[in-house]
C-alpha positions as CSV (number, residue, x, y, z in Angstrom):
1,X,12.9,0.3,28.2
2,X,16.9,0.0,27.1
3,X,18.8,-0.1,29.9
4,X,21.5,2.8,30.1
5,X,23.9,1.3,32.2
6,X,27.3,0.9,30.8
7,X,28.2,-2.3,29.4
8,X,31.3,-3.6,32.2
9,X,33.2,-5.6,29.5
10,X,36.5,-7.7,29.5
11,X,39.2,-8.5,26.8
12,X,41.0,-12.0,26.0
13,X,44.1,-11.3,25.3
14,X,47.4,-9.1,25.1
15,X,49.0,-9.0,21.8
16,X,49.3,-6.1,19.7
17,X,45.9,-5.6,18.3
18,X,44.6,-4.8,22.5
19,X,47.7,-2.1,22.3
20,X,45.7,-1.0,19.3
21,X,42.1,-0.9,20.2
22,X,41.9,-1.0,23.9
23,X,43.0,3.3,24.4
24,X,40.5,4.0,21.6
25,X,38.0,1.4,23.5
26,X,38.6,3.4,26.9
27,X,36.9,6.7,25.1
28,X,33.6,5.1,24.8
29,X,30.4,6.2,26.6
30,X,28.7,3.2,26.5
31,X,31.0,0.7,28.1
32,X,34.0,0.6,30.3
33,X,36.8,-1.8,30.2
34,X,37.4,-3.6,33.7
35,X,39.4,-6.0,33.1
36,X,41.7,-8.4,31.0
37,X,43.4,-11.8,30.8
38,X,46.5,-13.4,29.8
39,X,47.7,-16.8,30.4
40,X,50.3,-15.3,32.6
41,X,49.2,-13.5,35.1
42,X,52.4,-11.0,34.9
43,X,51.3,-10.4,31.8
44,X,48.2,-9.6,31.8
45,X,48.9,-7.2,35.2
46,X,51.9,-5.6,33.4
47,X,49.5,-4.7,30.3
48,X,46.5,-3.5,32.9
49,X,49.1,-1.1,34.3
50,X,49.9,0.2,31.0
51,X,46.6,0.9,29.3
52,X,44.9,1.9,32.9
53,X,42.7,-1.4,33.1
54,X,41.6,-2.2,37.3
55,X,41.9,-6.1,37.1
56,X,44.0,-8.5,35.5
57,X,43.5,-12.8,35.4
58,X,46.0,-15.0,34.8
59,X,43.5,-17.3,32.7
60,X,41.0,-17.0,30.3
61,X,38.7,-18.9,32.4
62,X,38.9,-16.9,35.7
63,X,37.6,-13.6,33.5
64,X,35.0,-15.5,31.3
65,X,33.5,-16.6,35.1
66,X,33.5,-13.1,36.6
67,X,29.8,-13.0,37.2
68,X,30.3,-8.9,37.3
69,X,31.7,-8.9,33.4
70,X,28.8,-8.4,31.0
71,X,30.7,-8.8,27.6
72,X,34.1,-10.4,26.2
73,X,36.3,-8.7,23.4
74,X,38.0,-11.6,21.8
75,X,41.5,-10.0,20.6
76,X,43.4,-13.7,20.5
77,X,44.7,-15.1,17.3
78,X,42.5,-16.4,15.0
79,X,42.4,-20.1,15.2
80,X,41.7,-19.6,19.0
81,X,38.6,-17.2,18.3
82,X,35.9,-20.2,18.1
83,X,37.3,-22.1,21.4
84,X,37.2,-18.4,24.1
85,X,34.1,-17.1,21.6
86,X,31.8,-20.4,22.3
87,X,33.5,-20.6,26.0
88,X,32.3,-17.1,26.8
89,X,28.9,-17.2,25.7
90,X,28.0,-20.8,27.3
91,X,29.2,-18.5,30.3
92,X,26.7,-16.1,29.7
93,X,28.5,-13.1,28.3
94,X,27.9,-11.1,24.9
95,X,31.1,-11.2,22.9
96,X,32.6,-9.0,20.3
97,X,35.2,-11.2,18.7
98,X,38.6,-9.6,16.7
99,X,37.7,-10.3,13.0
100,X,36.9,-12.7,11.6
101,X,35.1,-14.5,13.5
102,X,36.7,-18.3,13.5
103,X,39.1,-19.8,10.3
104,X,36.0,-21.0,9.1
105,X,31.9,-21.9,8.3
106,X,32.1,-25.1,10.4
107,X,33.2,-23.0,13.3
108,X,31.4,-19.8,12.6
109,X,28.4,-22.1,12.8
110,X,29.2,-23.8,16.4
111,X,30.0,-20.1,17.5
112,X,26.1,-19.2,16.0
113,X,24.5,-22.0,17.6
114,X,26.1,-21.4,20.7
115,X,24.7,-17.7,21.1
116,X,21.5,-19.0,20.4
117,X,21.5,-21.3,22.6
118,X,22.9,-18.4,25.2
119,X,20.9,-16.3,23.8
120,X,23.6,-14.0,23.2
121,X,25.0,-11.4,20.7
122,X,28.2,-12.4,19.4
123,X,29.6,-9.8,16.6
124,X,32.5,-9.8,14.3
125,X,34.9,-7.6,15.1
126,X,35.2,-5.1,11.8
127,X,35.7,-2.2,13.6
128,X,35.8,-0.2,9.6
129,X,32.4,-0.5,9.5
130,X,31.3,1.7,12.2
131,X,33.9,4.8,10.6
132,X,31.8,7.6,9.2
133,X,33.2,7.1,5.4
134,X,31.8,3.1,5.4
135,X,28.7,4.5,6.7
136,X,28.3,7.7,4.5
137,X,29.5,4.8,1.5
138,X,26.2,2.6,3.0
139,X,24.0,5.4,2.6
140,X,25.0,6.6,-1.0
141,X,24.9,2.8,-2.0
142,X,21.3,2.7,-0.9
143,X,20.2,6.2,-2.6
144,X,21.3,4.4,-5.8
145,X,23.3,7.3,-6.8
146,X,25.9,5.5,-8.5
147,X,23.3,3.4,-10.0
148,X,23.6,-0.6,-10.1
149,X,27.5,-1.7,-8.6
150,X,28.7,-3.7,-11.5
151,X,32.5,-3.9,-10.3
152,X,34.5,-3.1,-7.1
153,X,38.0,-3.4,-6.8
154,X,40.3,-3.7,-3.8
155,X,43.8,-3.9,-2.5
156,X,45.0,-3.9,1.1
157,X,48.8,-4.3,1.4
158,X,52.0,-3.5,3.7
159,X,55.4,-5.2,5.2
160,X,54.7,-5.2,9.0
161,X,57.8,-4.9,11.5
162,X,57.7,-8.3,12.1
163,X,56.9,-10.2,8.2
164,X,59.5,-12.0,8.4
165,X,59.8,-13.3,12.4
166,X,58.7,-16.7,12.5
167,X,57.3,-16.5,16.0
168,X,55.0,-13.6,15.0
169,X,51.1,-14.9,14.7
170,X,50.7,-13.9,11.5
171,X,53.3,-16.2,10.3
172,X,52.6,-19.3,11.8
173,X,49.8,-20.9,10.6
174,X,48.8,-22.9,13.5
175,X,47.4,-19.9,15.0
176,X,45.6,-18.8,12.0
177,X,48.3,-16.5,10.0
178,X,48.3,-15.5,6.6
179,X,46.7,-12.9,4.3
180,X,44.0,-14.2,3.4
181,X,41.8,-14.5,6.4
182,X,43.7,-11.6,8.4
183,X,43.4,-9.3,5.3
184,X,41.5,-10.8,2.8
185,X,38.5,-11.1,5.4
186,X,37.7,-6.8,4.9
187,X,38.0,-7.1,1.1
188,X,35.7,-9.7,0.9
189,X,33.4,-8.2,3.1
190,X,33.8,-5.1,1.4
191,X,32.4,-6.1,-2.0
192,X,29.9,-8.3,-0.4
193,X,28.1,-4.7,0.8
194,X,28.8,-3.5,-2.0
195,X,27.0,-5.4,-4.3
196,X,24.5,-6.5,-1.6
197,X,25.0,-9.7,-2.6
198,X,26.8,-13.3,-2.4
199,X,29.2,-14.3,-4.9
200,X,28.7,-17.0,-7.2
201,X,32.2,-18.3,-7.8
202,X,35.5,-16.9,-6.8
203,X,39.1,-17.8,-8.2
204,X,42.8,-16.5,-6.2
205,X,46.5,-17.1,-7.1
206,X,48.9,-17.3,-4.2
207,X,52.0,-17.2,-3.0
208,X,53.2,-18.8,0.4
209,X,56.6,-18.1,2.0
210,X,58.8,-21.2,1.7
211,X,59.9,-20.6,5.2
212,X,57.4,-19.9,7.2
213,X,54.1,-21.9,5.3
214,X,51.6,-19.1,5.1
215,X,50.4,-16.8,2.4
216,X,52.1,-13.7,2.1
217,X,50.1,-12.7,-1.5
218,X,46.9,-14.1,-2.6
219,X,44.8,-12.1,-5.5
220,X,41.2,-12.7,-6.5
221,X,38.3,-12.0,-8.4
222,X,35.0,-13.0,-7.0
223,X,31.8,-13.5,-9.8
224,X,29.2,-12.1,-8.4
225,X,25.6,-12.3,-10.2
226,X,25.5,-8.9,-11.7
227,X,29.2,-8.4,-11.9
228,X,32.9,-8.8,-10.5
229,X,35.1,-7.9,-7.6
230,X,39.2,-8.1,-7.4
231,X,41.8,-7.4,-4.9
232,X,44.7,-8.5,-3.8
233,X,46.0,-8.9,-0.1
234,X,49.9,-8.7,0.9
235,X,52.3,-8.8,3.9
236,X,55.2,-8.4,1.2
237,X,54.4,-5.5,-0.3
238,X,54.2,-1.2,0.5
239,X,51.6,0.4,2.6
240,X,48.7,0.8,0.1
241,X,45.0,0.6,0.6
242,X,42.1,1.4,-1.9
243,X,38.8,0.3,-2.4
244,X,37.1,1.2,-5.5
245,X,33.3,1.3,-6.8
246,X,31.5,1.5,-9.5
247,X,28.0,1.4,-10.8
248,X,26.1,2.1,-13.9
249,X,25.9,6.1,-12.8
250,X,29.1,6.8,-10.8
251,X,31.8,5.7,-8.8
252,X,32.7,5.5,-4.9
253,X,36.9,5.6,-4.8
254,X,37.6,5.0,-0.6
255,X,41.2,6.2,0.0
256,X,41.9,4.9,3.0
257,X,39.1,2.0,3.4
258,X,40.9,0.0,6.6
259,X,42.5,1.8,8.8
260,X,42.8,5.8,8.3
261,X,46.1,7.3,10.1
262,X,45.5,9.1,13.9
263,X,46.1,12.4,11.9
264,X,45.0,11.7,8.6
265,X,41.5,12.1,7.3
266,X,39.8,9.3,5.8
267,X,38.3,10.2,2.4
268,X,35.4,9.1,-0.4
269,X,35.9,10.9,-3.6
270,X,32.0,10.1,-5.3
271,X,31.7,11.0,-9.0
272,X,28.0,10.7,-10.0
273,X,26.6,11.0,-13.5
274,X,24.6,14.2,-12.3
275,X,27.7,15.7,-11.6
276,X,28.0,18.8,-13.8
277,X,30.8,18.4,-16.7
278,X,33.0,20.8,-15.3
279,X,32.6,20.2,-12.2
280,X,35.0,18.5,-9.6
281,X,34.2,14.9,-8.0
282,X,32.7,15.6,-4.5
283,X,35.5,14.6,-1.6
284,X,33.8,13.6,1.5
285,X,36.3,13.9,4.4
286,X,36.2,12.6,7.5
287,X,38.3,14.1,10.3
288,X,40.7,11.1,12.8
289,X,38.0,9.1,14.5
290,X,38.7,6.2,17.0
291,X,37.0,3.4,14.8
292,X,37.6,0.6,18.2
293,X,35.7,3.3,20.2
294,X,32.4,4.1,17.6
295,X,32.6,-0.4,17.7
296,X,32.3,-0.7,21.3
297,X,29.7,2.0,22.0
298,X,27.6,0.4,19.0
299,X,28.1,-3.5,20.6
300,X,27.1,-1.8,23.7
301,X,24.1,-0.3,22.3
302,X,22.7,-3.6,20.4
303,X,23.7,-5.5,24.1
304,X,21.1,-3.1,25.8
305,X,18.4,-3.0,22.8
306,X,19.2,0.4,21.7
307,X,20.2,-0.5,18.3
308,X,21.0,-3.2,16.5
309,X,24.2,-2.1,14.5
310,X,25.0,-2.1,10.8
311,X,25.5,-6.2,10.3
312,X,23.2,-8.6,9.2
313,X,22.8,-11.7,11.2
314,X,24.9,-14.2,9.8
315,X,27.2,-12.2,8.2
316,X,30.2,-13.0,9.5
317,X,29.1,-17.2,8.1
318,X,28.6,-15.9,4.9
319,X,31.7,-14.2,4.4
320,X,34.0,-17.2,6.1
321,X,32.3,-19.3,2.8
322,X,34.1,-17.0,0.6
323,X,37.0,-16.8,2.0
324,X,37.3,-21.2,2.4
325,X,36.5,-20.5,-1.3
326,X,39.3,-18.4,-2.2
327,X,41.3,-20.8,0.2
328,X,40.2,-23.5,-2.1
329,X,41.0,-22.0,-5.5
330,X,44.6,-20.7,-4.1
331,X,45.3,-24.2,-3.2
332,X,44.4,-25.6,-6.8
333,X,46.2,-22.6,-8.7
334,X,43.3,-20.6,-9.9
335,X,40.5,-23.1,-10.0
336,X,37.2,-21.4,-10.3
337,X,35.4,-22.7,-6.9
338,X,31.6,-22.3,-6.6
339,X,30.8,-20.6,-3.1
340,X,28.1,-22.7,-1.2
341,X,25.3,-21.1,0.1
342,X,24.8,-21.0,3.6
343,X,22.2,-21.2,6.1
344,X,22.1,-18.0,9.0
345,X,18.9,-19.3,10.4
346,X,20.6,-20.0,13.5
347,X,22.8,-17.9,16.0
348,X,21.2,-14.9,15.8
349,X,18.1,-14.5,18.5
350,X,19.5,-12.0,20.4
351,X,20.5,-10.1,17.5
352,X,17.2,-10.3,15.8
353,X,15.2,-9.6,19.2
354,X,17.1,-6.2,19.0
355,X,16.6,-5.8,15.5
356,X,12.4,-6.7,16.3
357,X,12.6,-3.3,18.1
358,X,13.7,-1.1,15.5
């Protein structure tokens, strides 16, 4: 039988993104957040008191060896995701790491073949996917009601507070910064479900700021075997989001794809070919709902075999080979770069041992 206990889980980390997630995180029923870590010990008791968390550790280490903490949120910048992500599970802890996963498939493999050797679920952090329009977009996908997805088109930009501070993480590029694998990661991963497939090839133009050495723009177009995905990713450019779908016998047009507004509604405007003449595209709306919260209680769920969540093992590998291929073609101006195939036999055990059940 599952075991109903709440998941006790801790969280690496104190930047922005934890300001972000962690109250929504708090909400969930099927963990509870008991404690989080810093590399200052202020710190991380300063954030604790803020967001109502009981313990604080001044290290990394001291909360990855609390024998009472079940699971680890990774929310550090990306190029220190493999290090605390391998670290965690060889101390025996499920992790749900900030997306994506590492900086790329060399890592994202050592982070596999650690949790199967822990025996351990480790998940990618895209907290979009458990929102009510991605999975109502899922199910209408596999109805076939648009028919087959011969093109999707993206674009995810905005001009954070911060673009142009050189101390901010997603402008040095030591730690990981840059759109393409802080932005570029959902767009890929978006046409990827939506065509239920790999790309073959994949091409990107970019642009890097001269000051600070990371991308600020990149766009693509991704060749996939029965058709084509584009978007472009920017830090320079007005708050717009969009994905867009379309298949032989309709059309899936997500408004707000990423992150929907506390008070907005998200919403999918479908157009299917059944759709009478005169009659208006259906609007699915979907009221404000705490996407980090709907994440946790669904990591929770796969850690104590209740279900095994909407990802298929190995995804997040699959997806980093895309996105060094995109890296690849920006870095040779537009160079069509074949994407190599990859291998997900390993680090995934634990997630196929809950998957066994269902």
């Amino acid at each position: 039988m599952p075991d109903k206990k709440r998941v006790r889980l801790g969280i690496l980390g104190t930047g922005g993104i934890v300001r972000l997630a962690v109250p929504q995180m708090l909400q969930a029923d099927g963990a509870e957040i008991v404690a989080i870590a810093s590399r200052s010990a202020e710190k991380a008791a300063q954030v604790a008191g803020e967001l109502g968390i009981a313990a604080s550790f001044g290290s990394y280490e001291a909360l990855i060896a609390d024998p009472s903490i079940e699971a680890v949120y990774v929310a550090l910048p990306i190029a220190m995701h493999a290090e605390w992500t391998i670290k965690a599970l060889r101390a025996g802890k499920h992790v749900l790491c900030e997306k994506p996963l590492t900086t790329g498939s060399t890592d994202t493999k050592r982070v596999m073949a650690a949790a199967d050797e822990a025996h351990r679920i480790v998940w990618e952090g895209f907290m979009v996917r458990h929102h009510p329009q991605w999975r109502a977009v899922d199910g209408i996908l596999a109805a076939g009601r648009i028919g087959e997805v011969r093109a999707v088109q993206g674009m995810l930009t905005r001009t954070p507070p911060n673009a142009f501070d050189p101390d901010a993480i997603a402008n040095r590029a030591e730690l990981g910064g840059g759109v393409l694998l802080d932005g570029g990661c959902y767009l890929v991963h978006f046409a990827r479900l939506a065509f239920g497939a790999e790309p073959v090839r994949v091409t990107a133009l970019a642009e890097d700021d001269p000051d600070l050495g990371v991308t600020t723009f990149l766009s693509a177009m991704m060749e996939f075997p029965r058709g084509t995905a584009s978007f472009t990713v920017s830090s320079r450019l007005r708050r717009f989001q969009r994905v867009l779908i379309v298949g032989t016998e309709g059309s899936l047009d997500v408004r707000i794809p990423v992150m929907p507004p506390p008070a907005r509604p998200a919403a999918v405007v479908a157009d299917y070919r059944d759709t009478l003449p005169t009659a208006d595209p259906e609007v699915l709306e979907f009221g404000p709902v705490p996407s980090f919260r709907e994440e946790i209680d669904a990591f929770a769920a796969a850690i104590r075999g209740v279900s095994p969540g909407p990802f298929v093992p190995g995804d997040a590998l699959l997806n980093a080979a895309v996105i060094e291929a995109l890296a690849q073609s920006a870095a040779q101006r537009g160079a069509w770069i074949e994407v190599v195939a990859q291998d997900i036999v390993h680090g995934t055990k634990a997630q196929y041992a809950v998957m066994d059940r269902h």
